[in-house]
PDB file of N, CA, C, O and CB in Angstrom:
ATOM      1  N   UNK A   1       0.855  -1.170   0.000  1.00  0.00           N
ATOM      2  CA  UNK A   1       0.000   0.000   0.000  1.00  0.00           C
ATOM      3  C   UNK A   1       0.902   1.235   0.000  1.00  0.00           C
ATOM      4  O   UNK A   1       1.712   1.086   0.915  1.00  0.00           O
ATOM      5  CB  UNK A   1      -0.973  -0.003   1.231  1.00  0.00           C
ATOM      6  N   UNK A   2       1.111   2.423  -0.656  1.00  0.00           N
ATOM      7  CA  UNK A   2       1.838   3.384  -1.089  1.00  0.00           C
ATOM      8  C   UNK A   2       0.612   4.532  -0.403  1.00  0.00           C
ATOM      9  O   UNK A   2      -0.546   4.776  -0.742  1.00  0.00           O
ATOM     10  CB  UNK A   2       2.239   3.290  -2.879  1.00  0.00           C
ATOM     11  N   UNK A   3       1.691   5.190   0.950  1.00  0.00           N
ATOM     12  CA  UNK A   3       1.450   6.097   1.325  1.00  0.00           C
ATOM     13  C   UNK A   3       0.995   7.422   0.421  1.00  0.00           C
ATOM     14  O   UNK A   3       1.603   7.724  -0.605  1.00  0.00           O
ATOM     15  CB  UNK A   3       2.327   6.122   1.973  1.00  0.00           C
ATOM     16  N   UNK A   4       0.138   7.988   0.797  1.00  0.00           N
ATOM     17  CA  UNK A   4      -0.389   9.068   0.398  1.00  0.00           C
ATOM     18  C   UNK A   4      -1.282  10.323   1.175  1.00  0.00           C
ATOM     19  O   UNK A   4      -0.910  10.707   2.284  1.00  0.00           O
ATOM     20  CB  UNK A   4      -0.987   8.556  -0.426  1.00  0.00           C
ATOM     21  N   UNK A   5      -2.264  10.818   0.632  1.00  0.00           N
ATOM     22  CA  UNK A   5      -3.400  11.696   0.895  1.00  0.00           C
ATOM     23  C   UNK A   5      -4.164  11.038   2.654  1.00  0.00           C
ATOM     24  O   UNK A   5      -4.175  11.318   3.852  1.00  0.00           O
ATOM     25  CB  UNK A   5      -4.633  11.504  -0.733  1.00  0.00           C
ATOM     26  N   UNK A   6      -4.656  10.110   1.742  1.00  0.00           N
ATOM     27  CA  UNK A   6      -5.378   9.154   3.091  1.00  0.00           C
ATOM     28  C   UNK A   6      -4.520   7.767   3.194  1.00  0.00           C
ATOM     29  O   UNK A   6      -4.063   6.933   2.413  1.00  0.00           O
ATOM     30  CB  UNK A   6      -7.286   8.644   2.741  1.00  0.00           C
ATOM     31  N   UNK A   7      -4.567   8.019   4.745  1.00  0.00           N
ATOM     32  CA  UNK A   7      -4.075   6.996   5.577  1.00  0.00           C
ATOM     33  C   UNK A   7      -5.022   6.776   6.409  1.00  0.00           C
ATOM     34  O   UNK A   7      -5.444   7.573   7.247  1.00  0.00           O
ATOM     35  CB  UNK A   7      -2.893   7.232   6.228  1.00  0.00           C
ATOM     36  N   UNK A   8      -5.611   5.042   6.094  1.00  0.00           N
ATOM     37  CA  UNK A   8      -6.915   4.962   6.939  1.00  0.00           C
ATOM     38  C   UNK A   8      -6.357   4.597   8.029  1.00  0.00           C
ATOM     39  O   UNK A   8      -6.920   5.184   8.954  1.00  0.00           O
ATOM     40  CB  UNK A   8      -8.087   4.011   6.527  1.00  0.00           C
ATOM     41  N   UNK A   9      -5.304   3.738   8.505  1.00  0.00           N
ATOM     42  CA  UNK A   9      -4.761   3.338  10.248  1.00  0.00           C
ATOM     43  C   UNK A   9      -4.964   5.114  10.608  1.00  0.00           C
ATOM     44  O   UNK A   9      -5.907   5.168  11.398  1.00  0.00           O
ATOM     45  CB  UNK A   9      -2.455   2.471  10.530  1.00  0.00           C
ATOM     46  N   UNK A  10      -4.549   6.249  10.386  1.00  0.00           N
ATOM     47  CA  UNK A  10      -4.519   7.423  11.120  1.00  0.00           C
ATOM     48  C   UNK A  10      -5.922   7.674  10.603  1.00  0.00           C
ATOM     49  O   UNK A  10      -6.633   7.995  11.555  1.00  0.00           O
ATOM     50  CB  UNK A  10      -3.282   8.546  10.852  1.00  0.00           C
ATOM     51  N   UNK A  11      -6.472   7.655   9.669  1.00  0.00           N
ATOM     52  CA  UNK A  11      -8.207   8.046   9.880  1.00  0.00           C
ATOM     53  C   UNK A  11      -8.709   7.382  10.994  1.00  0.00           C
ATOM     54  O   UNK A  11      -9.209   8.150  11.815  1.00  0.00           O
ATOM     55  CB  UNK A  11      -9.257   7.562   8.613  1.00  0.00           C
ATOM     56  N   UNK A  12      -8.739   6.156  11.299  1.00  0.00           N
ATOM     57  CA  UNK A  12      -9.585   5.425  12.311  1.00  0.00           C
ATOM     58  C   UNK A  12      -9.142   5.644  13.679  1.00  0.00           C
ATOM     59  O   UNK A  12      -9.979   5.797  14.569  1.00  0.00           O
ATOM     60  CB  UNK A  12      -9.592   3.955  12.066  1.00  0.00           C
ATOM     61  N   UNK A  13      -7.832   5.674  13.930  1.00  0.00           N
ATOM     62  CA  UNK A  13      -7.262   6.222  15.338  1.00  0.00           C
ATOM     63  C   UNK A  13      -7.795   7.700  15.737  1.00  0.00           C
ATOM     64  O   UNK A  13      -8.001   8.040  16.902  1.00  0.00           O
ATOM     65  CB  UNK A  13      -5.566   6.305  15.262  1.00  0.00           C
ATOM     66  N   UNK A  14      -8.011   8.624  14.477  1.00  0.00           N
ATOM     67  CA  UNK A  14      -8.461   9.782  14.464  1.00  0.00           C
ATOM     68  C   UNK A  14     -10.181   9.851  15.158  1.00  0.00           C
ATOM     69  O   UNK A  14     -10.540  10.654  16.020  1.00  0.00           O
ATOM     70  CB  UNK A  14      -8.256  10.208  12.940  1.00  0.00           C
ATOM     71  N   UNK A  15     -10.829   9.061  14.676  1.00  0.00           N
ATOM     72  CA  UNK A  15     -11.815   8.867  14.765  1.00  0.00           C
ATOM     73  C   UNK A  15     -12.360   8.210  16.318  1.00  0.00           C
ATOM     74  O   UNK A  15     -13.252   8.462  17.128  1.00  0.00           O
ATOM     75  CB  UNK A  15     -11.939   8.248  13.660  1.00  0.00           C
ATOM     76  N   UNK A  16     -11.397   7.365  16.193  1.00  0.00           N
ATOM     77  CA  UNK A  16     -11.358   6.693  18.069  1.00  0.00           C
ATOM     78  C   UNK A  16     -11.262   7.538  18.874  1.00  0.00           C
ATOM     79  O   UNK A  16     -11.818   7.359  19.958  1.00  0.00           O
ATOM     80  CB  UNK A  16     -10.148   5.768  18.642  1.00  0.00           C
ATOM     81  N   UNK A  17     -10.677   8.500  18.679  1.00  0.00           N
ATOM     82  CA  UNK A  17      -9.644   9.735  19.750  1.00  0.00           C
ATOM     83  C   UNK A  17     -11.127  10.373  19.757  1.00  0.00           C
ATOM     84  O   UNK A  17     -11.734  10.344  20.828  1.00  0.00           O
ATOM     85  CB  UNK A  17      -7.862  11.021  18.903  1.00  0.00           C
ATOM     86  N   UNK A  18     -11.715  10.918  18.684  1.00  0.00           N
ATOM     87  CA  UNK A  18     -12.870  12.068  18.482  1.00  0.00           C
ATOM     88  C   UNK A  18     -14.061  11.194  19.525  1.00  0.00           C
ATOM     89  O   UNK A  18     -14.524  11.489  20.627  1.00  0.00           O
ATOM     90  CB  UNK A  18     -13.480  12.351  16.418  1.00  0.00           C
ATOM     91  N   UNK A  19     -14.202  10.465  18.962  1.00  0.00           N
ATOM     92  CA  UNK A  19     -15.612   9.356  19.641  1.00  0.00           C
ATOM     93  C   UNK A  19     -15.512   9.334  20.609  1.00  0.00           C
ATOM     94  O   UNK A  19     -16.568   9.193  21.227  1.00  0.00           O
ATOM     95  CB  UNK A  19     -15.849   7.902  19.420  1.00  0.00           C
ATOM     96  N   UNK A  20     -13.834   9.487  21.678  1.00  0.00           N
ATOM     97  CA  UNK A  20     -14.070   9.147  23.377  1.00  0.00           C
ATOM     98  C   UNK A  20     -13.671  10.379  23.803  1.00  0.00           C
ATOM     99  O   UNK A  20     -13.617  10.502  25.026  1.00  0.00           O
ATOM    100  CB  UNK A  20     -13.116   7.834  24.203  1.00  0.00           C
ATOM    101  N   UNK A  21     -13.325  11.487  23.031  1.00  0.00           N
ATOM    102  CA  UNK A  21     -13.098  12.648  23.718  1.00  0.00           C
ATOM    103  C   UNK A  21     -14.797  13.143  23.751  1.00  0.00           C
ATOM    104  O   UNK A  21     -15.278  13.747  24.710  1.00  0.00           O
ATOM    105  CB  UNK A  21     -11.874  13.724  22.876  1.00  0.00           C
ATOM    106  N   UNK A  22     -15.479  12.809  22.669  1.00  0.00           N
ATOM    107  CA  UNK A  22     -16.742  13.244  22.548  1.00  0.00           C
ATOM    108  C   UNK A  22     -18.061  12.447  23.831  1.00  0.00           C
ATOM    109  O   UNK A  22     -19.139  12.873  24.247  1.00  0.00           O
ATOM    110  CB  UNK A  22     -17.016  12.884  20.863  1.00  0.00           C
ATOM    111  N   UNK A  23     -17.472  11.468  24.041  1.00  0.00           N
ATOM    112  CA  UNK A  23     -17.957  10.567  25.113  1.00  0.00           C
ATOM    113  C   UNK A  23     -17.558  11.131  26.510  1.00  0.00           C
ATOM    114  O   UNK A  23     -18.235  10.953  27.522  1.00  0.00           O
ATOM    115  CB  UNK A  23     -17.362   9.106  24.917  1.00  0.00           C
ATOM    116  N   UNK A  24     -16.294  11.887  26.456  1.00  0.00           N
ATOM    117  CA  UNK A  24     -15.977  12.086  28.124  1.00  0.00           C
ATOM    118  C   UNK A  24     -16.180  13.072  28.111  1.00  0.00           C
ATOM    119  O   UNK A  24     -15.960  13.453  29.260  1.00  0.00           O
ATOM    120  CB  UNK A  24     -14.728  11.861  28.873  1.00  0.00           C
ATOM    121  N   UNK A  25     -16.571  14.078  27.389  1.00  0.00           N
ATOM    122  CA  UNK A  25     -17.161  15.439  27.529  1.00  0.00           C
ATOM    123  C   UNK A  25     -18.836  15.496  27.609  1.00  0.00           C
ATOM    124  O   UNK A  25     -19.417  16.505  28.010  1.00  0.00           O
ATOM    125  CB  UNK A  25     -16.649  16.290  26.257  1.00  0.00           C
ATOM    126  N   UNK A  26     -19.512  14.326  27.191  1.00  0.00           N
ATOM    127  CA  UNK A  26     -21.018  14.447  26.965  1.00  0.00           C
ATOM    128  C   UNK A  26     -20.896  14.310  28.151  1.00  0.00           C
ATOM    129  O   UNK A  26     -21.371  15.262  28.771  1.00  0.00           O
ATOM    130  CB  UNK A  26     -22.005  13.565  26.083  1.00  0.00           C
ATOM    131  N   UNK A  27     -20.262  13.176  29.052  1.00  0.00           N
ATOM    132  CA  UNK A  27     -20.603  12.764  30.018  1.00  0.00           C
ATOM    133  C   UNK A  27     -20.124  13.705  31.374  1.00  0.00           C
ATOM    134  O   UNK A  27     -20.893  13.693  32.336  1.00  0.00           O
ATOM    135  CB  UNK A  27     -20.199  11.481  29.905  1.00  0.00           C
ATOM    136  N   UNK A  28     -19.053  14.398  31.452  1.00  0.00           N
ATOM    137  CA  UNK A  28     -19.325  15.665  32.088  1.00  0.00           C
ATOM    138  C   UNK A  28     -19.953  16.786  31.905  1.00  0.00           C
ATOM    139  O   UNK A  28     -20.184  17.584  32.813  1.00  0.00           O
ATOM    140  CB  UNK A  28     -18.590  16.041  32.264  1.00  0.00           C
ATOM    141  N   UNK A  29     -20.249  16.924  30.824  1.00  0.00           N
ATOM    142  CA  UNK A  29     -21.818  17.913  30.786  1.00  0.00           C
ATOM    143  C   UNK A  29     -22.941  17.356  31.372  1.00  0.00           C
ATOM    144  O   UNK A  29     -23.883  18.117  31.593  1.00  0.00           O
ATOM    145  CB  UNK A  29     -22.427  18.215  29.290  1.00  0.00           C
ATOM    146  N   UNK A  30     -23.046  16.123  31.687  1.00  0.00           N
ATOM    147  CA  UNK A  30     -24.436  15.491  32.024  1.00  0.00           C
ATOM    148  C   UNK A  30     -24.699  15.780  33.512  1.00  0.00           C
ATOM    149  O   UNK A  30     -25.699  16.112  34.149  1.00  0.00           O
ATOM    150  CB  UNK A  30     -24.477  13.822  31.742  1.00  0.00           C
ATOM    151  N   UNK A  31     -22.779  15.397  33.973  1.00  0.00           N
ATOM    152  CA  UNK A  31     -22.794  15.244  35.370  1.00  0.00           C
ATOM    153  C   UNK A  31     -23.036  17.267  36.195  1.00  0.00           C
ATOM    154  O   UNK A  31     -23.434  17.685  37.282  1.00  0.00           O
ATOM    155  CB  UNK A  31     -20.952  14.253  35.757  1.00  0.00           C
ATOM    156  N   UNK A  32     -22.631  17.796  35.176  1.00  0.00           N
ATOM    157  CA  UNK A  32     -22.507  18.909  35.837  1.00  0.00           C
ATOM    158  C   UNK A  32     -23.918  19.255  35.502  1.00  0.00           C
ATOM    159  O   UNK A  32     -24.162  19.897  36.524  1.00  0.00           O
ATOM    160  CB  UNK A  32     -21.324  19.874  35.454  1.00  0.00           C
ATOM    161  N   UNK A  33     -25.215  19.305  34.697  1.00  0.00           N
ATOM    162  CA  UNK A  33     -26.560  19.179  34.883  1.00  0.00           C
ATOM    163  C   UNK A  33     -27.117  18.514  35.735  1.00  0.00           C
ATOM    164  O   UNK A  33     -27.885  19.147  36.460  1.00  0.00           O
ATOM    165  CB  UNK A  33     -27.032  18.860  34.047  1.00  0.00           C
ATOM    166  N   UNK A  34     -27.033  17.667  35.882  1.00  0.00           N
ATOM    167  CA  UNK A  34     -27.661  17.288  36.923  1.00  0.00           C
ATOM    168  C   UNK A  34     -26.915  17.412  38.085  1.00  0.00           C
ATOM    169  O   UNK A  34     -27.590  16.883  38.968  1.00  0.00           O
ATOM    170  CB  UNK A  34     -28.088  16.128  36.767  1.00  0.00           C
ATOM    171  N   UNK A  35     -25.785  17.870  38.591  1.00  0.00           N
ATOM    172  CA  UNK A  35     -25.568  18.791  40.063  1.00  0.00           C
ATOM    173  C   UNK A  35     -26.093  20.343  39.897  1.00  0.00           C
ATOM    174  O   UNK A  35     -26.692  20.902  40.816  1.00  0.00           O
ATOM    175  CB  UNK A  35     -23.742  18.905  40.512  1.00  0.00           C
ATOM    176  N   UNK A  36     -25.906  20.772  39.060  1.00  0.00           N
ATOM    177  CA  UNK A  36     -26.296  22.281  38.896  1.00  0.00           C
ATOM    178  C   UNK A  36     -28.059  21.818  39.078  1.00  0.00           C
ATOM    179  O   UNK A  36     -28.410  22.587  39.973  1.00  0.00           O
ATOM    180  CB  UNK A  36     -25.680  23.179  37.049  1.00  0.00           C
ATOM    181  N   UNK A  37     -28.979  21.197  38.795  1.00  0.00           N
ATOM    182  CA  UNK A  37     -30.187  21.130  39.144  1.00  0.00           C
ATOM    183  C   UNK A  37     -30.572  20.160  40.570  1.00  0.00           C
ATOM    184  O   UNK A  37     -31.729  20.071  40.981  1.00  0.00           O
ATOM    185  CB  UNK A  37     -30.806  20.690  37.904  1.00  0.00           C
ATOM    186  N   UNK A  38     -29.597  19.581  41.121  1.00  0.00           N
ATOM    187  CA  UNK A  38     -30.014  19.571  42.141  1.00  0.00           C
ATOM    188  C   UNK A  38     -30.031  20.264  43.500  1.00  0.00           C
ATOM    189  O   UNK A  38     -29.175  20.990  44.005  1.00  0.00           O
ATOM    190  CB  UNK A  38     -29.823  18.870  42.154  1.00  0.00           C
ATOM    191  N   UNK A  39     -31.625  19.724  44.133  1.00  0.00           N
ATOM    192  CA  UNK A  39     -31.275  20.788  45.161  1.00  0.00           C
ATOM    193  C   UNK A  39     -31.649  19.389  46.445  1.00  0.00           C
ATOM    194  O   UNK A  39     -32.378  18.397  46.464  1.00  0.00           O
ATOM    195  CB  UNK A  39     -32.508  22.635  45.105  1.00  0.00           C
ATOM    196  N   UNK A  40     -30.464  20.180  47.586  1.00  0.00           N
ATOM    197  CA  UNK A  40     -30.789  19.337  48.793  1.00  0.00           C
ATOM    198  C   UNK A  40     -29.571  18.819  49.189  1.00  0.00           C
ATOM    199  O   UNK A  40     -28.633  19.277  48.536  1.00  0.00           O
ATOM    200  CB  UNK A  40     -31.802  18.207  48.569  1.00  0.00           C
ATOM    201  N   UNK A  41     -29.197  17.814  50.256  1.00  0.00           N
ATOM    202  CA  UNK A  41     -27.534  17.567  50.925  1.00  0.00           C
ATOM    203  C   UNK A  41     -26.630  16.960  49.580  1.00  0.00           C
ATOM    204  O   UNK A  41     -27.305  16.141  48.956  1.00  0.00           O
ATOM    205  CB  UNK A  41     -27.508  16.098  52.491  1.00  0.00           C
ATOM    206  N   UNK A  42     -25.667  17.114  49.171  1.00  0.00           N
ATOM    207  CA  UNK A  42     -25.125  16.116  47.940  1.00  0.00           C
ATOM    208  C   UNK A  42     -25.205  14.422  48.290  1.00  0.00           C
ATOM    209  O   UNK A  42     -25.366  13.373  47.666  1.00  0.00           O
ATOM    210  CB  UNK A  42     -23.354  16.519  47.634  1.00  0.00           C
ATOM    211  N   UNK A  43     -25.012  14.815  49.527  1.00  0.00           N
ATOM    212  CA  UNK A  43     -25.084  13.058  50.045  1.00  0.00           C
ATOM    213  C   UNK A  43     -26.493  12.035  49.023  1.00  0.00           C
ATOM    214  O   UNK A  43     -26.440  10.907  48.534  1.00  0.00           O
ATOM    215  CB  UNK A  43     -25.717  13.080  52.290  1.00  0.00           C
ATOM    216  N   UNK A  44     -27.393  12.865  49.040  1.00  0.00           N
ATOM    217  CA  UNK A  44     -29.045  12.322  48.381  1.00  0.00           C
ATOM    218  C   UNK A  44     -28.552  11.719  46.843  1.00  0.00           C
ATOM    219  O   UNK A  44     -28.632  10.721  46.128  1.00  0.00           O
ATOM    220  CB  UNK A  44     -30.505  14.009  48.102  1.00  0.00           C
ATOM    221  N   UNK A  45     -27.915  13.264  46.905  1.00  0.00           N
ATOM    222  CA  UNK A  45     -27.559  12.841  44.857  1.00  0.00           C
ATOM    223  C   UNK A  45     -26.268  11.529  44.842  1.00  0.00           C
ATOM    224  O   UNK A  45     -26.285  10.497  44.171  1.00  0.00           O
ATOM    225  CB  UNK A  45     -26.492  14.850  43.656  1.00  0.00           C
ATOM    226  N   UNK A  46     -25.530  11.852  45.519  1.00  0.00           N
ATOM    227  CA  UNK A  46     -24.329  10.558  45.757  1.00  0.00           C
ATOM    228  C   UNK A  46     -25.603   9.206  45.656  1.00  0.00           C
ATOM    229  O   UNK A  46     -25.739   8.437  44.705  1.00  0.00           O
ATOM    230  CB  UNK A  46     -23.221  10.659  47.854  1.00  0.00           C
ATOM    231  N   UNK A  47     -26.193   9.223  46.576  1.00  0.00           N
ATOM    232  CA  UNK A  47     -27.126   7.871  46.918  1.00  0.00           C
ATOM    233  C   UNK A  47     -27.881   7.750  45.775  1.00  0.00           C
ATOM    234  O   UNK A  47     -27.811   6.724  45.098  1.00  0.00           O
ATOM    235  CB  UNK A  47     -28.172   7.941  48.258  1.00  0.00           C
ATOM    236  N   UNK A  48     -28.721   8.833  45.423  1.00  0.00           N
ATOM    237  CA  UNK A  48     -29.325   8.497  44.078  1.00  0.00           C
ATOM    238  C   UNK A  48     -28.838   8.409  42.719  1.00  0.00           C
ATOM    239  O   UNK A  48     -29.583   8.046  41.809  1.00  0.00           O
ATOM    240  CB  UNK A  48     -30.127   9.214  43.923  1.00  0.00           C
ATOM    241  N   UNK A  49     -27.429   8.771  42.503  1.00  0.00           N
ATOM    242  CA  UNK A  49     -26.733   7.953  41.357  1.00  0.00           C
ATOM    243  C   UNK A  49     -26.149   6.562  41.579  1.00  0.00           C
ATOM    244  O   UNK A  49     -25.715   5.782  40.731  1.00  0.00           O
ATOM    245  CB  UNK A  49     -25.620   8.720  40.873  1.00  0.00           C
ATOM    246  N   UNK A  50     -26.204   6.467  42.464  1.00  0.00           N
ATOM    247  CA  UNK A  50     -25.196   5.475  42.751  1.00  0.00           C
ATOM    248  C   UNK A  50     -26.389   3.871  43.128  1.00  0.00           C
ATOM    249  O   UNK A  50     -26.140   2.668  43.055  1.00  0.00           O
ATOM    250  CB  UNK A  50     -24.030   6.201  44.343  1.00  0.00           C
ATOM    251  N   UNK A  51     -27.559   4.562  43.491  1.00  0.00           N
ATOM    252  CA  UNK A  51     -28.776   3.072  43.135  1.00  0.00           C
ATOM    253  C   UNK A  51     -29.243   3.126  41.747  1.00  0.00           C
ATOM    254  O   UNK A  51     -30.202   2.411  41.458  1.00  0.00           O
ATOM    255  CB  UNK A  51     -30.431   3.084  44.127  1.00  0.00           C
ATOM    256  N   UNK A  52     -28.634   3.976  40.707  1.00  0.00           N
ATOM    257  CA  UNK A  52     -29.262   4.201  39.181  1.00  0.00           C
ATOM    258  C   UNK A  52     -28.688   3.297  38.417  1.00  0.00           C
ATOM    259  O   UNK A  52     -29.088   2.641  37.456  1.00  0.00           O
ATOM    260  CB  UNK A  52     -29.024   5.609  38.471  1.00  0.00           C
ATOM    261  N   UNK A  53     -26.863   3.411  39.460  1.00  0.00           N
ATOM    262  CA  UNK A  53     -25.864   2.711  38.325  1.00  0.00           C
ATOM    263  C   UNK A  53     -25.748   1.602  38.885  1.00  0.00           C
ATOM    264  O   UNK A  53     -24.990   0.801  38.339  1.00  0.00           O
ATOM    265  CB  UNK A  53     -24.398   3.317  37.975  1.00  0.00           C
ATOM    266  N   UNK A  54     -26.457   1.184  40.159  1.00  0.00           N
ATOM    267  CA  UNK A  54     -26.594  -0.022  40.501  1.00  0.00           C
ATOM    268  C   UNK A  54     -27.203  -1.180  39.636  1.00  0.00           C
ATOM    269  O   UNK A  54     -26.765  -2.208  39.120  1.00  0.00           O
ATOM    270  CB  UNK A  54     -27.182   0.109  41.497  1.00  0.00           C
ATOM    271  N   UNK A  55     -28.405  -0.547  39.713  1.00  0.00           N
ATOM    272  CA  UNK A  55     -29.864  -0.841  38.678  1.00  0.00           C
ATOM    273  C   UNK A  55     -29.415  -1.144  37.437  1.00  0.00           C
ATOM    274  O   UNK A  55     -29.604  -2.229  36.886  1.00  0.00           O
ATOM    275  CB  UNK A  55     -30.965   0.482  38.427  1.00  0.00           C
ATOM    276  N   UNK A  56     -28.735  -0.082  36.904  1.00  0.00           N
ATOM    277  CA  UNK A  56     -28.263  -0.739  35.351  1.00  0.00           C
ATOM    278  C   UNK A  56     -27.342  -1.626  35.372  1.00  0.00           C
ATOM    279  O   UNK A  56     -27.698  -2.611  34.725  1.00  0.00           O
ATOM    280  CB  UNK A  56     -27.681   0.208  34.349  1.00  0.00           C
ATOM    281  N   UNK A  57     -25.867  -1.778  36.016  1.00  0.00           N
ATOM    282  CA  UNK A  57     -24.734  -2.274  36.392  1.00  0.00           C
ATOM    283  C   UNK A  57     -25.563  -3.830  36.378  1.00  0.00           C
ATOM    284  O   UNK A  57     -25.212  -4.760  35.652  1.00  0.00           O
ATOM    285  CB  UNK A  57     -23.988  -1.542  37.880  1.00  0.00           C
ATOM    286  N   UNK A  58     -26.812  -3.886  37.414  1.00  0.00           N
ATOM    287  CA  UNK A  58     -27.303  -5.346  37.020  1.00  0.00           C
ATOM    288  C   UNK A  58     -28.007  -6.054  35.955  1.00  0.00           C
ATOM    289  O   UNK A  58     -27.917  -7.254  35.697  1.00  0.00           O
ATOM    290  CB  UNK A  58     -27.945  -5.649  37.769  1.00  0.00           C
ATOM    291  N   UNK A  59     -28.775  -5.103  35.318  1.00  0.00           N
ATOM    292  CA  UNK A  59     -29.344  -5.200  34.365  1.00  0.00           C
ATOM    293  C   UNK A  59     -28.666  -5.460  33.038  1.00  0.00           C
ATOM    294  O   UNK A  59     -29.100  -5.988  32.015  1.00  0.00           O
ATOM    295  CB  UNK A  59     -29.964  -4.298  34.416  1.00  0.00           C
ATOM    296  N   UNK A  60     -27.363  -4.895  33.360  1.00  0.00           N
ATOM    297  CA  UNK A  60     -26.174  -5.661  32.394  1.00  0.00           C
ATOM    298  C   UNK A  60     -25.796  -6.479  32.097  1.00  0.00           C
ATOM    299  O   UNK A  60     -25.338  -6.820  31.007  1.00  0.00           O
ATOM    300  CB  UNK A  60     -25.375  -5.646  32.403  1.00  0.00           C
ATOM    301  N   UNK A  61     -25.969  -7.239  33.509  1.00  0.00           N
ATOM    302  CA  UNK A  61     -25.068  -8.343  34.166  1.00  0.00           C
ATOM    303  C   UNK A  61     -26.357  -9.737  33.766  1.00  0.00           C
ATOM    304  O   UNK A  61     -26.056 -10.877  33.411  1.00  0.00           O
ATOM    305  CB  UNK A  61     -24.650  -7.932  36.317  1.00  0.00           C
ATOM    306  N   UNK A  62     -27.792  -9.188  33.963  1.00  0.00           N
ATOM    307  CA  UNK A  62     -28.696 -10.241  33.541  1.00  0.00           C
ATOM    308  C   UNK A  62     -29.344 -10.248  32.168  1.00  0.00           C
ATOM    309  O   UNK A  62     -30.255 -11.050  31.962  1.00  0.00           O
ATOM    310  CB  UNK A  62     -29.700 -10.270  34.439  1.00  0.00           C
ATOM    311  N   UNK A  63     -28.918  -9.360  31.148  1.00  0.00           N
ATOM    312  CA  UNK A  63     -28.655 -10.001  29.546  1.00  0.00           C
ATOM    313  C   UNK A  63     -27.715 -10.909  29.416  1.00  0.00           C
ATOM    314  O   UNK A  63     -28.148 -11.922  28.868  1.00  0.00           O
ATOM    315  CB  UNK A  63     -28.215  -9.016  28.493  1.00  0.00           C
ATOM    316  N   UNK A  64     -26.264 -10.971  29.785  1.00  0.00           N
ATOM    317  CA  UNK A  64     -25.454 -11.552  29.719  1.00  0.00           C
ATOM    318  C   UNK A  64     -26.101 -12.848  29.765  1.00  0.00           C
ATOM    319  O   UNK A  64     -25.427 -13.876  29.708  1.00  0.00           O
ATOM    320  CB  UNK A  64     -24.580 -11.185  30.487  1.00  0.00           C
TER     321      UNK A  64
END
């Protein structure tokens, strides 16, 4: 294969990089919405994410 214009190994690494930078940024925008809208001790919101990702974490685990 004779290097050129496009190089798909660096297109697809390119693309990997974009997809999880785009993933770890959705996902701190999410987190900082929903603290910026909650109201009440943080302890509640700690507890109530943390039985959400329980819930799914199993629900994972029983498709498998």
């Amino acid at each position: 294969m004779r290097g050129g214009d496009y190089k798909p190994l660096g297109a697809l690494l390119t693309w990997g990089v974009l997809v999880v930078a785009f993933v770890l940024f959705w996902s701190l925008a999410s987190m900082l919405i929903v603290g910026s809208r909650h109201k009440g001790p943080w302890g509640d919101l700690y507890n109530k994410l943390k039985t959400s990702r329980d819930q799914q974490m199993e629900a994972i685990t029983r498709r498998r």
